[in-house]
PDBQT receptor file of N, H, CA, C and O in Angstrom, charges set to zero:
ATOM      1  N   UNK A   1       0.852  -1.187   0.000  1.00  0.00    +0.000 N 
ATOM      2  CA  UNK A   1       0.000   0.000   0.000  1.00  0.00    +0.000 C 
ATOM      3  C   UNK A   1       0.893   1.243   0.000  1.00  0.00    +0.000 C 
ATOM      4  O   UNK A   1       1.887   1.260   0.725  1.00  0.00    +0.000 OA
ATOM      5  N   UNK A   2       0.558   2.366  -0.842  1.00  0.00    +0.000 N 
ATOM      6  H   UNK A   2      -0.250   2.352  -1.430  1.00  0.00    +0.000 HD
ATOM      7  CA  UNK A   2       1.440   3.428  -0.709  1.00  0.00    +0.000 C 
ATOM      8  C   UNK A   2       1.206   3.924   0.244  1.00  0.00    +0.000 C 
ATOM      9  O   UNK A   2       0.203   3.653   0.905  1.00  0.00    +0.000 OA
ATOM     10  N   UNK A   3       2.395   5.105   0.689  1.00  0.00    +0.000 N 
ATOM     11  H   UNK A   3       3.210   5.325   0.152  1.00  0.00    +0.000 HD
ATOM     12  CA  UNK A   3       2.742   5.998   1.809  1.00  0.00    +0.000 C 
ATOM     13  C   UNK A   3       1.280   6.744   1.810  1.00  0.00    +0.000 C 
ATOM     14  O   UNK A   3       0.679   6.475   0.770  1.00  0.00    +0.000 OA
ATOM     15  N   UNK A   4       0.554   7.591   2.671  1.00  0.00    +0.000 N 
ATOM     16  H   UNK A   4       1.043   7.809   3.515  1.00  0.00    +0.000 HD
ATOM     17  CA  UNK A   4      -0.297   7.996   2.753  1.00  0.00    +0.000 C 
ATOM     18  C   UNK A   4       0.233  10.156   2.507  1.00  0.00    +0.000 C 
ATOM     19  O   UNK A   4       1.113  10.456   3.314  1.00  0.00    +0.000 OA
ATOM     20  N   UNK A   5      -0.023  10.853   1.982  1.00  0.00    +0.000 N 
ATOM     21  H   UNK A   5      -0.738  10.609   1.327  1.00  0.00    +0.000 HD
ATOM     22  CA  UNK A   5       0.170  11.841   1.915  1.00  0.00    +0.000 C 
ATOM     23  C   UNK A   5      -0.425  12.733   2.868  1.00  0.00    +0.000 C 
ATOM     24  O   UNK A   5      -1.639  12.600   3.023  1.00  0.00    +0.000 OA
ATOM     25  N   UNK A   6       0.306  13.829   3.703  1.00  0.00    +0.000 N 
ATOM     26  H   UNK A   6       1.292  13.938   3.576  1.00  0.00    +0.000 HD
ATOM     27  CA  UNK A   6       0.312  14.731   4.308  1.00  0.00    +0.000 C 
ATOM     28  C   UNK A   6      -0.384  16.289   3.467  1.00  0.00    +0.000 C 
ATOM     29  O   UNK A   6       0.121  16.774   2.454  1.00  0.00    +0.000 OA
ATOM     30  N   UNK A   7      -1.239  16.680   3.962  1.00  0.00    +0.000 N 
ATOM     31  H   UNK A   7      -1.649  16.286   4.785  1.00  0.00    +0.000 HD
ATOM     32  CA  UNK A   7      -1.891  18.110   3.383  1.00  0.00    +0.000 C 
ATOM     33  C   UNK A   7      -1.215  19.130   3.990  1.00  0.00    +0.000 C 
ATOM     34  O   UNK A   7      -1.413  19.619   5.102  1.00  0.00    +0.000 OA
ATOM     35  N   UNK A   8      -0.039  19.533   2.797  1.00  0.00    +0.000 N 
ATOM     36  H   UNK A   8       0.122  19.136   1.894  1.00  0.00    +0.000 HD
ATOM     37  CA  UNK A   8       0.729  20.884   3.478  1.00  0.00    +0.000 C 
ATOM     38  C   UNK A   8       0.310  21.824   3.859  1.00  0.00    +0.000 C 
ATOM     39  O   UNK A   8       0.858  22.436   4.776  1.00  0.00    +0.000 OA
ATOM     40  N   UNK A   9      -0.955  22.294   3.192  1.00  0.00    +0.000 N 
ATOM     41  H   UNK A   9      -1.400  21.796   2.448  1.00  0.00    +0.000 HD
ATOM     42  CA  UNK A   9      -1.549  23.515   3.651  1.00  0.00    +0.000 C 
ATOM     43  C   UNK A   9      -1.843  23.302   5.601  1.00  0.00    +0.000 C 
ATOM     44  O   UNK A   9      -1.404  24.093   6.436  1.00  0.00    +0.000 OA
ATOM     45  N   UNK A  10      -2.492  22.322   5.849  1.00  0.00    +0.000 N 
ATOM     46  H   UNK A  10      -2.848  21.680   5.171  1.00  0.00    +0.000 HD
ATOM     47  CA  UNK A  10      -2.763  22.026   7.000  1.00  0.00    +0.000 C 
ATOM     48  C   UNK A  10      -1.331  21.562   7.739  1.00  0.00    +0.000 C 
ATOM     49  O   UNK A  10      -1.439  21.617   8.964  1.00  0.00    +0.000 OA
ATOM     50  N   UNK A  11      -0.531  21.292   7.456  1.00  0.00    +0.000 N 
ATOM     51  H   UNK A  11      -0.444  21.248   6.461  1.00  0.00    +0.000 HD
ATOM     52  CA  UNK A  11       0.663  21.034   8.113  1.00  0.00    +0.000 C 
ATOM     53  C   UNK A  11       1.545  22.411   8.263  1.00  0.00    +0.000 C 
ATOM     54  O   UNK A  11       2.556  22.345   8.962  1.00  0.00    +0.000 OA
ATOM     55  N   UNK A  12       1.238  23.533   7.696  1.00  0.00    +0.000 N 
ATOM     56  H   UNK A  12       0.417  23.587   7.128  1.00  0.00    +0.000 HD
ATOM     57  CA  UNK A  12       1.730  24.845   7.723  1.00  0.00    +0.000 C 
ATOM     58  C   UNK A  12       1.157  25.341   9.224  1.00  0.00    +0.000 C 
ATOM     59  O   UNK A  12       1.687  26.053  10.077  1.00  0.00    +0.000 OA
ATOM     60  N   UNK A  13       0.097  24.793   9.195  1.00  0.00    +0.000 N 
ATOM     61  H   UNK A  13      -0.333  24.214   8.502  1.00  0.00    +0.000 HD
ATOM     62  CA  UNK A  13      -1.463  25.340  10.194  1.00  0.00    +0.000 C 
ATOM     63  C   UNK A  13      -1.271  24.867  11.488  1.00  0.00    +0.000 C 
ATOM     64  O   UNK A  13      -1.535  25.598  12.442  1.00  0.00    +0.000 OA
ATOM     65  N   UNK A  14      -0.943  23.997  11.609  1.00  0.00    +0.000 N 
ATOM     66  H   UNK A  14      -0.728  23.402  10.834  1.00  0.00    +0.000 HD
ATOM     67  CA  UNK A  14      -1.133  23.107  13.108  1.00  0.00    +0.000 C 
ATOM     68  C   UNK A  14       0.508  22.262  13.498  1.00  0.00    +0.000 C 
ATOM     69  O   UNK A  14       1.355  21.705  12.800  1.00  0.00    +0.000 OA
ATOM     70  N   UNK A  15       0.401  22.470  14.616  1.00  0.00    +0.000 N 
ATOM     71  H   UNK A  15      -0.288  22.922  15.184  1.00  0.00    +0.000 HD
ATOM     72  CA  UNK A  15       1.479  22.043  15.553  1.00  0.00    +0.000 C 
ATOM     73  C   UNK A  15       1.004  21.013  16.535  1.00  0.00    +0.000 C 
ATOM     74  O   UNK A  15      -0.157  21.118  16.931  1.00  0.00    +0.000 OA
ATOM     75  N   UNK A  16       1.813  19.948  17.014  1.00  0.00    +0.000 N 
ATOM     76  H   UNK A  16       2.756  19.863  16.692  1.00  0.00    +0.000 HD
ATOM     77  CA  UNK A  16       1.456  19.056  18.008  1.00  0.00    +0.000 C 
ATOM     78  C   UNK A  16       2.245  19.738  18.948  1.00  0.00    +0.000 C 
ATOM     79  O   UNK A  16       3.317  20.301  18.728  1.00  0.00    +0.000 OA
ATOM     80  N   UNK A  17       1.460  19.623  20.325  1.00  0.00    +0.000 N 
ATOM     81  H   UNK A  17       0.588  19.166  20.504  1.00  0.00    +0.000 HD
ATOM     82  CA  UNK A  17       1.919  20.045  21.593  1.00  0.00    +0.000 C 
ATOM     83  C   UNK A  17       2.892  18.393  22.617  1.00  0.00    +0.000 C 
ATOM     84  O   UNK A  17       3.092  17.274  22.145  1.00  0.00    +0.000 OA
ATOM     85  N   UNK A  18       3.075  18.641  23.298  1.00  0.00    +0.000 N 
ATOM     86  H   UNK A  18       2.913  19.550  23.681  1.00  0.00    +0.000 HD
ATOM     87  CA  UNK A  18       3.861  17.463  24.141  1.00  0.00    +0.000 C 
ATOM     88  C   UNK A  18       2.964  16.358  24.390  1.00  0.00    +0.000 C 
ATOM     89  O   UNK A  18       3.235  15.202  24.065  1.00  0.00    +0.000 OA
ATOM     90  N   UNK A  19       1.746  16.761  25.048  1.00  0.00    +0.000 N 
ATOM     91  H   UNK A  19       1.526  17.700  25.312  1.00  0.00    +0.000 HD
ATOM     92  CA  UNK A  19       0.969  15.964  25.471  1.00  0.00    +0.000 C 
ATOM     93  C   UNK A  19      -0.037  15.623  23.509  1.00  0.00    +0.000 C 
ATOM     94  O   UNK A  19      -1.224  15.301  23.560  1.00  0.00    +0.000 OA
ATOM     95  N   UNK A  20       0.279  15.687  22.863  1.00  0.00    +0.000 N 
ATOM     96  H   UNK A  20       1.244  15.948  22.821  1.00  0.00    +0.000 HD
ATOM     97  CA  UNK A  20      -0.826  15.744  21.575  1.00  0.00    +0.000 C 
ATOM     98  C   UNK A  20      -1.698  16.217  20.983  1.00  0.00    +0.000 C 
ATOM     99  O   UNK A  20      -2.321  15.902  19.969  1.00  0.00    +0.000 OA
ATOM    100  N   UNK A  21      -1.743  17.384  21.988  1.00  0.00    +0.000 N 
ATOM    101  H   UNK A  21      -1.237  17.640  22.812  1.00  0.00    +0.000 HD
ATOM    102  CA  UNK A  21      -3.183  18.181  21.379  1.00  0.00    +0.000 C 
ATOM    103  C   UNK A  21      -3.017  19.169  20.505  1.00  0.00    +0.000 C 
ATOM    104  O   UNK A  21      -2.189  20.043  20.764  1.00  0.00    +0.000 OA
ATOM    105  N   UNK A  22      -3.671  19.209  19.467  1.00  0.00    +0.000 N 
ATOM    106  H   UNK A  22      -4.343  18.499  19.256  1.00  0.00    +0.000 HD
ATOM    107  CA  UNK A  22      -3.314  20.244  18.368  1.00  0.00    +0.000 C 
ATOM    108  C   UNK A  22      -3.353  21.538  18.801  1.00  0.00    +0.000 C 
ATOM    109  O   UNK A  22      -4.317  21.935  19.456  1.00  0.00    +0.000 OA
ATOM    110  N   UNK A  23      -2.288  22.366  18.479  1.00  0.00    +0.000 N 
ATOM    111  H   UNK A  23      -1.505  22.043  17.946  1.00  0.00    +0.000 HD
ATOM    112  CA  UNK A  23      -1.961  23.718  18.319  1.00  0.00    +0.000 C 
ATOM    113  C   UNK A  23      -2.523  24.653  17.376  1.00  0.00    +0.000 C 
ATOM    114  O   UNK A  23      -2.833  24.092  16.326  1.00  0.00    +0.000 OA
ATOM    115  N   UNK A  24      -2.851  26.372  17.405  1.00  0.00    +0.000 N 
ATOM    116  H   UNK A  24      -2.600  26.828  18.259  1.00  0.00    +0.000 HD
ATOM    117  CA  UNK A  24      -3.448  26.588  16.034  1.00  0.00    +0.000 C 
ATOM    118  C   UNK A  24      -3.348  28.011  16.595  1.00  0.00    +0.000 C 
ATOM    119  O   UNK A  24      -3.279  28.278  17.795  1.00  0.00    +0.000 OA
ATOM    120  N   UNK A  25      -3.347  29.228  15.203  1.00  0.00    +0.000 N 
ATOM    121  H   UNK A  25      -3.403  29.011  14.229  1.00  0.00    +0.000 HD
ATOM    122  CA  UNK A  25      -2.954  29.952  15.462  1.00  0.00    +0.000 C 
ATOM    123  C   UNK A  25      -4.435  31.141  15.231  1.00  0.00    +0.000 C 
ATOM    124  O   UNK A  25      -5.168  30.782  14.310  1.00  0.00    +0.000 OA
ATOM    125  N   UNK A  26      -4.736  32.019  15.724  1.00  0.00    +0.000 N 
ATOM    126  H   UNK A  26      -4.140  32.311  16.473  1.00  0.00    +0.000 HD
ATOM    127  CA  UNK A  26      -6.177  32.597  15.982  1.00  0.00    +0.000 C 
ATOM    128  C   UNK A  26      -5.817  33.338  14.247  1.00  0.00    +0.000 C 
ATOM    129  O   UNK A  26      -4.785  33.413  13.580  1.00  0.00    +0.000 OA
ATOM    130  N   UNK A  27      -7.171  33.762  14.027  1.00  0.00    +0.000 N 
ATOM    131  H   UNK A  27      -8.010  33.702  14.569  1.00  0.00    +0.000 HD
ATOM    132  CA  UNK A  27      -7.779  33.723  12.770  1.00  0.00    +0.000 C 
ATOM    133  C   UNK A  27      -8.286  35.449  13.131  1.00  0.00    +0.000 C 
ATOM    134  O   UNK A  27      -8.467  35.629  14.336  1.00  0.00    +0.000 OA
ATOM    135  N   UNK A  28      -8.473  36.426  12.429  1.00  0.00    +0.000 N 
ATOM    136  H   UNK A  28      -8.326  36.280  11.451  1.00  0.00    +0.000 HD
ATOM    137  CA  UNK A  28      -8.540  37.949  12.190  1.00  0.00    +0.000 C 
ATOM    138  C   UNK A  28      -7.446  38.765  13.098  1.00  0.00    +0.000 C 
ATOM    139  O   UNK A  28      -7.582  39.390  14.150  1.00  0.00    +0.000 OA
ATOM    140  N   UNK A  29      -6.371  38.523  12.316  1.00  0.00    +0.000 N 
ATOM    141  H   UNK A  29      -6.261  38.015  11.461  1.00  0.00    +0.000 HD
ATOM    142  CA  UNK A  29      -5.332  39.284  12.704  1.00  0.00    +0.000 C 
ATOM    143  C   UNK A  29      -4.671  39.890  11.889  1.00  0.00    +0.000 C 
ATOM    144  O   UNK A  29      -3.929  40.805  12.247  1.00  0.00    +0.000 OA
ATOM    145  N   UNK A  30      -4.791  39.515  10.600  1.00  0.00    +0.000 N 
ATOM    146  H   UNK A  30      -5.394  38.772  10.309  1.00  0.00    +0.000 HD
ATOM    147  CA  UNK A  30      -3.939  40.084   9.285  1.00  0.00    +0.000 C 
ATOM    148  C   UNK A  30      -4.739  41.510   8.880  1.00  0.00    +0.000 C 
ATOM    149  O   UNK A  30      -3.812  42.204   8.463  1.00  0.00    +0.000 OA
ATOM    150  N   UNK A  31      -5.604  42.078   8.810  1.00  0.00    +0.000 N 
ATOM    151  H   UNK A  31      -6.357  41.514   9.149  1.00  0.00    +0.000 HD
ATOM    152  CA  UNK A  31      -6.134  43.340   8.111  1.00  0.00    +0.000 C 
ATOM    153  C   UNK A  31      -7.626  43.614   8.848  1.00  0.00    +0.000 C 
ATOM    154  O   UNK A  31      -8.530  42.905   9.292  1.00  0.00    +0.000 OA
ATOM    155  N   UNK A  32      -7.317  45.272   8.700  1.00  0.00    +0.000 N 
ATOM    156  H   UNK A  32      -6.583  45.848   8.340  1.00  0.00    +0.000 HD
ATOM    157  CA  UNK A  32      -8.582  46.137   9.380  1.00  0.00    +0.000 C 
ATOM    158  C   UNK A  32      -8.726  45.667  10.524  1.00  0.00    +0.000 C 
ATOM    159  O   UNK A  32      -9.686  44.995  10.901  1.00  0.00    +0.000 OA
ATOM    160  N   UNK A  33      -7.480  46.090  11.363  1.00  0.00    +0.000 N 
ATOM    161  H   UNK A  33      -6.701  46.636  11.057  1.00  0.00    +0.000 HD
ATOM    162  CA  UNK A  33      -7.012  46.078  12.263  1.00  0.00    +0.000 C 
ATOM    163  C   UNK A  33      -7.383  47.672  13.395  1.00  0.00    +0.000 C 
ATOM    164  O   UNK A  33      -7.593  47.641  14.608  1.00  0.00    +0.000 OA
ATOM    165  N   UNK A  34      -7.362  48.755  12.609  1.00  0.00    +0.000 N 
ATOM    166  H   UNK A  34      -7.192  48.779  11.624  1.00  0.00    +0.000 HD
ATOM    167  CA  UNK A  34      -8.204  50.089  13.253  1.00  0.00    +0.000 C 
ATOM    168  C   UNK A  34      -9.227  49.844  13.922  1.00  0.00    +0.000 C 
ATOM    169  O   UNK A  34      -9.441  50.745  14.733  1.00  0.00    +0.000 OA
ATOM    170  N   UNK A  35      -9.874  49.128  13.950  1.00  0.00    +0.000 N 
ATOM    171  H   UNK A  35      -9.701  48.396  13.291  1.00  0.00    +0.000 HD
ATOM    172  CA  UNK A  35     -11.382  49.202  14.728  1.00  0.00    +0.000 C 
ATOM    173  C   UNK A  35     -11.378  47.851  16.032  1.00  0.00    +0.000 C 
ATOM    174  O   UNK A  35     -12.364  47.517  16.689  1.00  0.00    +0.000 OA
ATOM    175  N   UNK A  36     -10.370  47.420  16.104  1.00  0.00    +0.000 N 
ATOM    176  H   UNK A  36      -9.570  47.692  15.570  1.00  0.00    +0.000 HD
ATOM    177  CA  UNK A  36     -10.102  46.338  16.814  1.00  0.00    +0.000 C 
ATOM    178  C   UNK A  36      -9.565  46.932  18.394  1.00  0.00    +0.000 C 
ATOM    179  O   UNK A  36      -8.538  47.531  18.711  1.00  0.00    +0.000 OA
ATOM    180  N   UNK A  37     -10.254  46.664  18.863  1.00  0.00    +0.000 N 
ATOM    181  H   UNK A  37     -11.088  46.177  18.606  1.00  0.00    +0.000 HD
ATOM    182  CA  UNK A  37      -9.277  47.135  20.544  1.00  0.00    +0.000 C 
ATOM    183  C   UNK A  37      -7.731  46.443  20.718  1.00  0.00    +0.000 C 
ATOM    184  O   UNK A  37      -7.255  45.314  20.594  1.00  0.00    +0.000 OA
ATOM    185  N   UNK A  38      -7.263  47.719  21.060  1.00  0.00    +0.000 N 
ATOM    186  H   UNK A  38      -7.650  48.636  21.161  1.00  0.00    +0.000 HD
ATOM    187  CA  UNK A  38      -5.681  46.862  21.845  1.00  0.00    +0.000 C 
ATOM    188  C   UNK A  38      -5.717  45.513  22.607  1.00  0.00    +0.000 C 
ATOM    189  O   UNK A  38      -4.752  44.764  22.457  1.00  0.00    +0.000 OA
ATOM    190  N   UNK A  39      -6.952  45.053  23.579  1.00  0.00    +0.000 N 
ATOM    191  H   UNK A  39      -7.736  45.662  23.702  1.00  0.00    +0.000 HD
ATOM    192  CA  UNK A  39      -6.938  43.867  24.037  1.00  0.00    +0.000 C 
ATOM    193  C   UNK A  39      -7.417  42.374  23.075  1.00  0.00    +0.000 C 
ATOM    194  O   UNK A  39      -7.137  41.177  23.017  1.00  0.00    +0.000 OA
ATOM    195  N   UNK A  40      -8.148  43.199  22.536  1.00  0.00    +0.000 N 
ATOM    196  H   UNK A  40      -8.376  44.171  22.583  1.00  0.00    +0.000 HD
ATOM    197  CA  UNK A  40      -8.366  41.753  20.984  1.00  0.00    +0.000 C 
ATOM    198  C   UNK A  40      -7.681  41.474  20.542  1.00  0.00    +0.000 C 
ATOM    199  O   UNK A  40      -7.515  40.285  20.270  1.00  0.00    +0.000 OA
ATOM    200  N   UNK A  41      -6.779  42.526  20.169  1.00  0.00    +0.000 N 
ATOM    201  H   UNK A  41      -6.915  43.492  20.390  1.00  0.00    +0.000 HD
ATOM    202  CA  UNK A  41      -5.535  42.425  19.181  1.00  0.00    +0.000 C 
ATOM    203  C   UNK A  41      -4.223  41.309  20.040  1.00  0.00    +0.000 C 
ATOM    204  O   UNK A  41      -3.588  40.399  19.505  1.00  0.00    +0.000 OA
ATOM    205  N   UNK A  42      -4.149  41.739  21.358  1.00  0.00    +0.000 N 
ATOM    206  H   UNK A  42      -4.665  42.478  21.793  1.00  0.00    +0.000 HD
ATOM    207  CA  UNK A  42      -3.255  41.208  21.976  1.00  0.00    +0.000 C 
ATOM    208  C   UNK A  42      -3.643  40.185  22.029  1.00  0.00    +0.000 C 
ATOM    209  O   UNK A  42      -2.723  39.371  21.957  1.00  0.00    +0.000 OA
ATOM    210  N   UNK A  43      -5.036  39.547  22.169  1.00  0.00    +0.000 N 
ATOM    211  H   UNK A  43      -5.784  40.209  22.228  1.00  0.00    +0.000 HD
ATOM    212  CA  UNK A  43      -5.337  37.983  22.685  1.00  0.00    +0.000 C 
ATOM    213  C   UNK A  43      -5.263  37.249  21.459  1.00  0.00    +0.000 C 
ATOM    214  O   UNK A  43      -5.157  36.024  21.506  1.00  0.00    +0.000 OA
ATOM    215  N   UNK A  44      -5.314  37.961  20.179  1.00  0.00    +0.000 N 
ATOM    216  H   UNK A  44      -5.400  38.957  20.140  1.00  0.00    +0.000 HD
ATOM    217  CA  UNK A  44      -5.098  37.124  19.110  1.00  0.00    +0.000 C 
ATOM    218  C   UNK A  44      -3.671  36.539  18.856  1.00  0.00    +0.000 C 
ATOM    219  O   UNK A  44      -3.406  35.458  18.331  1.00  0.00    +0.000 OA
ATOM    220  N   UNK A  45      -3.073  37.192  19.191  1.00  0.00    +0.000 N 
ATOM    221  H   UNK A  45      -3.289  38.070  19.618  1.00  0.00    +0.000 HD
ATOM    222  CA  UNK A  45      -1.565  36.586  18.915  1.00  0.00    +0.000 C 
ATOM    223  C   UNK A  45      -1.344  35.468  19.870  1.00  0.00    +0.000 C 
ATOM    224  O   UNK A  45      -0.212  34.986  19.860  1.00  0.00    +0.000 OA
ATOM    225  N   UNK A  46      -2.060  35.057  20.546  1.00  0.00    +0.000 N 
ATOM    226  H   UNK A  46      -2.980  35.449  20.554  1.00  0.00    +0.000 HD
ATOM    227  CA  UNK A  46      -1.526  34.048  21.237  1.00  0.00    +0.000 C 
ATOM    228  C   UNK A  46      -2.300  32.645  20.337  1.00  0.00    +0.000 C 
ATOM    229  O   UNK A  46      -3.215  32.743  19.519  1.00  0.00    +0.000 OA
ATOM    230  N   UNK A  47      -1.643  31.446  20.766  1.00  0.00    +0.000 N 
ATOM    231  H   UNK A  47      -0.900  31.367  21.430  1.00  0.00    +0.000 HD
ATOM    232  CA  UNK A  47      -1.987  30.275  19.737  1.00  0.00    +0.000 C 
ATOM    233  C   UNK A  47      -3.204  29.317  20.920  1.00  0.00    +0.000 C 
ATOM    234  O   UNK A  47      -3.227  29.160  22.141  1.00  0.00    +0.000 OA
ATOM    235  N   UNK A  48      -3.875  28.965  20.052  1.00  0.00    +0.000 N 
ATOM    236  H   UNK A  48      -3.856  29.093  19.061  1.00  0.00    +0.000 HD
ATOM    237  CA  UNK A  48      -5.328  28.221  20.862  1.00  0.00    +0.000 C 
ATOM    238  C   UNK A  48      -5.004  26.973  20.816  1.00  0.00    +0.000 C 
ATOM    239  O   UNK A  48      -4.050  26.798  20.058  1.00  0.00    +0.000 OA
ATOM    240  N   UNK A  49      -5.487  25.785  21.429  1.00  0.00    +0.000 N 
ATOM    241  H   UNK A  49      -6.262  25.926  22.045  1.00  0.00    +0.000 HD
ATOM    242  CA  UNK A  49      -5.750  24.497  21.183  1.00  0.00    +0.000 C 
ATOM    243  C   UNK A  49      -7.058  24.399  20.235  1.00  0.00    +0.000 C 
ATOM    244  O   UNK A  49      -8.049  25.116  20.375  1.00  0.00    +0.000 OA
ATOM    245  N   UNK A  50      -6.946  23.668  19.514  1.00  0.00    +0.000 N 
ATOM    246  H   UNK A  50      -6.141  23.086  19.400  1.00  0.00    +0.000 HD
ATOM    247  CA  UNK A  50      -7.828  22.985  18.420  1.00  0.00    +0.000 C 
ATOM    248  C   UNK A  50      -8.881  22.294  19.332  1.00  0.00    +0.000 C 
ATOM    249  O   UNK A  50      -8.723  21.442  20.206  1.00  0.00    +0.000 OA
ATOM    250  N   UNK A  51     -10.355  23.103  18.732  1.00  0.00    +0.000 N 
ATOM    251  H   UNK A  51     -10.484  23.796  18.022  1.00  0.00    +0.000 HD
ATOM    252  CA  UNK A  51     -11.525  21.913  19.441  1.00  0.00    +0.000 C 
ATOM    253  C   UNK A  51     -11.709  20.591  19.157  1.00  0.00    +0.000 C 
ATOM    254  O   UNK A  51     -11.518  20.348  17.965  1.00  0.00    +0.000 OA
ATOM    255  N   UNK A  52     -11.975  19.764  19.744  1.00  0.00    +0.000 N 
ATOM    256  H   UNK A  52     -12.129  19.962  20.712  1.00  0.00    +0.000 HD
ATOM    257  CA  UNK A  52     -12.143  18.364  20.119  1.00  0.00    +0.000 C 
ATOM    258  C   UNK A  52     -12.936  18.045  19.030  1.00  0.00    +0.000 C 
ATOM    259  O   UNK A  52     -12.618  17.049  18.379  1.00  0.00    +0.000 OA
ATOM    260  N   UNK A  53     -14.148  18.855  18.621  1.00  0.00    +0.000 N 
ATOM    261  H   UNK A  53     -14.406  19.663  19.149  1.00  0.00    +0.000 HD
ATOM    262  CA  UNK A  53     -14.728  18.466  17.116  1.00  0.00    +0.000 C 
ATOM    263  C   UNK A  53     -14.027  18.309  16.118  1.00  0.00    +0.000 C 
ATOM    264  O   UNK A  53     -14.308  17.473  15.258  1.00  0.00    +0.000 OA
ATOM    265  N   UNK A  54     -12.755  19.260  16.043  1.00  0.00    +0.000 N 
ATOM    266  H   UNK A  54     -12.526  19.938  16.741  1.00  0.00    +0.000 HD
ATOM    267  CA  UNK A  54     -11.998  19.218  14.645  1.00  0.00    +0.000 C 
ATOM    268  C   UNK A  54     -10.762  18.271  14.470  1.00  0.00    +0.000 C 
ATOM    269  O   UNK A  54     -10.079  18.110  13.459  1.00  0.00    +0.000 OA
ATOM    270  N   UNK A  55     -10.616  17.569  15.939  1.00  0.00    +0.000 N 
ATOM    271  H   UNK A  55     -11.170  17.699  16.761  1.00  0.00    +0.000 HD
ATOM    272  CA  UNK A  55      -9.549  17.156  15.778  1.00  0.00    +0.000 C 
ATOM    273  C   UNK A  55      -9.327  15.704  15.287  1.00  0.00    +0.000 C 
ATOM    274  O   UNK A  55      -8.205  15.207  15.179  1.00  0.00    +0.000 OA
ATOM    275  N   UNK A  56     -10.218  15.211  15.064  1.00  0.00    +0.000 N 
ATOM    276  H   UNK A  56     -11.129  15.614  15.152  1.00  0.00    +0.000 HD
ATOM    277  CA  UNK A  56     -10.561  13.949  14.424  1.00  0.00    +0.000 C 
ATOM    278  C   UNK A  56     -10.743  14.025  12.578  1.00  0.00    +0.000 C 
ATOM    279  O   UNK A  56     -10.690  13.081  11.790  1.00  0.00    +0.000 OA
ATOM    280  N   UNK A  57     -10.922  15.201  12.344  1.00  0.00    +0.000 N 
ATOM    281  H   UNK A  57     -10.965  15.968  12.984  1.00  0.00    +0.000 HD
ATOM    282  CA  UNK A  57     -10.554  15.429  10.914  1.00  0.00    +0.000 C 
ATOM    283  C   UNK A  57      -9.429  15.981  10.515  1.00  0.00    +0.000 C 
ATOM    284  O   UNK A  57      -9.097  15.808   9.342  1.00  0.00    +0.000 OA
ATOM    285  N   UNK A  58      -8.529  16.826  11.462  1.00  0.00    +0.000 N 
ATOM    286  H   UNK A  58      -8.798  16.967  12.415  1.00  0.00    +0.000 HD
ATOM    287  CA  UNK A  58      -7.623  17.222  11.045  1.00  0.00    +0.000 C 
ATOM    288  C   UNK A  58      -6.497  15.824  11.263  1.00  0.00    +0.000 C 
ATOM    289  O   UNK A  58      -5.536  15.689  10.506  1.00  0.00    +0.000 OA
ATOM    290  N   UNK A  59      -6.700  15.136  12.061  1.00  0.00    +0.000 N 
ATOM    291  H   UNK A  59      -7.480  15.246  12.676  1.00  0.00    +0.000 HD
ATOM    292  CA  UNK A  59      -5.548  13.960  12.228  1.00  0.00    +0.000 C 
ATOM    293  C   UNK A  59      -6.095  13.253  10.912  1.00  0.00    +0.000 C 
ATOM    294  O   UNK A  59      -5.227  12.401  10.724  1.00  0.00    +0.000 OA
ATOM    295  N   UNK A  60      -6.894  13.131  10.040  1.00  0.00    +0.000 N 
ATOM    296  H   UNK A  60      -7.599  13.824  10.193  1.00  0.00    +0.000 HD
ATOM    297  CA  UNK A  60      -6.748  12.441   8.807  1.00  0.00    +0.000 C 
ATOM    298  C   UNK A  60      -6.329  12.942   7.884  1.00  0.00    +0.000 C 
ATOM    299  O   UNK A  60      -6.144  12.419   6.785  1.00  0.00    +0.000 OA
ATOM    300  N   UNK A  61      -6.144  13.907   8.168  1.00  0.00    +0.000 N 
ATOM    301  H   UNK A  61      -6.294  14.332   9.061  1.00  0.00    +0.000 HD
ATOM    302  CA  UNK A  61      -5.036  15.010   6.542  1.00  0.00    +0.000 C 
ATOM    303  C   UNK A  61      -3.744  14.636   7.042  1.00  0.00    +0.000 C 
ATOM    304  O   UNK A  61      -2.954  14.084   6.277  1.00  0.00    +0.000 OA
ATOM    305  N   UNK A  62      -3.189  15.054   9.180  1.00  0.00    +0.000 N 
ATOM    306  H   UNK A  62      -3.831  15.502   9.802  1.00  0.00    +0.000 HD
ATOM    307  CA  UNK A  62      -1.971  14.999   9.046  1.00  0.00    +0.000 C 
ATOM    308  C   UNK A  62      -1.605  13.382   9.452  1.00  0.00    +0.000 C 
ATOM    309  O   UNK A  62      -1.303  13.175  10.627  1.00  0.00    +0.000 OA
ATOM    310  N   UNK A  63      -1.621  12.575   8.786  1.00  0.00    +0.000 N 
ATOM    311  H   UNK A  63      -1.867  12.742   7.832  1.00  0.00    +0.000 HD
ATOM    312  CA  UNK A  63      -1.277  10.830   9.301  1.00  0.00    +0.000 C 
ATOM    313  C   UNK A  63       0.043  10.795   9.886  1.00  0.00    +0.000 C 
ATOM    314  O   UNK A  63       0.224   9.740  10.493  1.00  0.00    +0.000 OA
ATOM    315  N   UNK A  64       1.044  11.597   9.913  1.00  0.00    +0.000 N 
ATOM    316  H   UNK A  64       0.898  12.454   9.419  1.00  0.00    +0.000 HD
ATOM    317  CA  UNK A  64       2.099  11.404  10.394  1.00  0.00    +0.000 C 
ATOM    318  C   UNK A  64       2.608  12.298  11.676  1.00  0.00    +0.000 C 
ATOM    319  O   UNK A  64       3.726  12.173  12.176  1.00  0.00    +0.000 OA
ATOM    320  N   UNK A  65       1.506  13.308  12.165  1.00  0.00    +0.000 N 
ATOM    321  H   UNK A  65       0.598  13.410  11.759  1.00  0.00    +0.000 HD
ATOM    322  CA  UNK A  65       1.776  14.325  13.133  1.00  0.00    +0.000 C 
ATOM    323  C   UNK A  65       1.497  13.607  14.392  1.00  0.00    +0.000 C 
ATOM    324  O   UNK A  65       1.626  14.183  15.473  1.00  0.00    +0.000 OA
TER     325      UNK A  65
């Protein structure tokens, strides 16, 4: 059976943590940024854990993470 392929786009996206739980990086941070409070802005830069719903589809794109 061949090797199973990895989805780079999603392997750009997500990080495994120590214990296994997917890593991920918050989403409206790149533009139109003016109307955003200083504290939104700051909490976005920090990286989230992946919900428990998604993480059963994203481990079938990454088979090797």
């Amino acid at each position: 059976m061949p090797k199973m392929k990895t989805t780079k786009a999603a392997a750009k996206r997500f990080k495994t943590t120590g214990t296994g739980k997917l890593k991920r990086n918050k989403a409206y941070k790149s533009h139109i940024l003016t109307k955003k409070s200083q504290k939104r802005k700051r909490n976005l830069r920090k990286a989230a854990i992946t919900d428990s719903t998604n993480v059963k589809n994203i481990k079938k794109i990454l088979p090797y993470m």
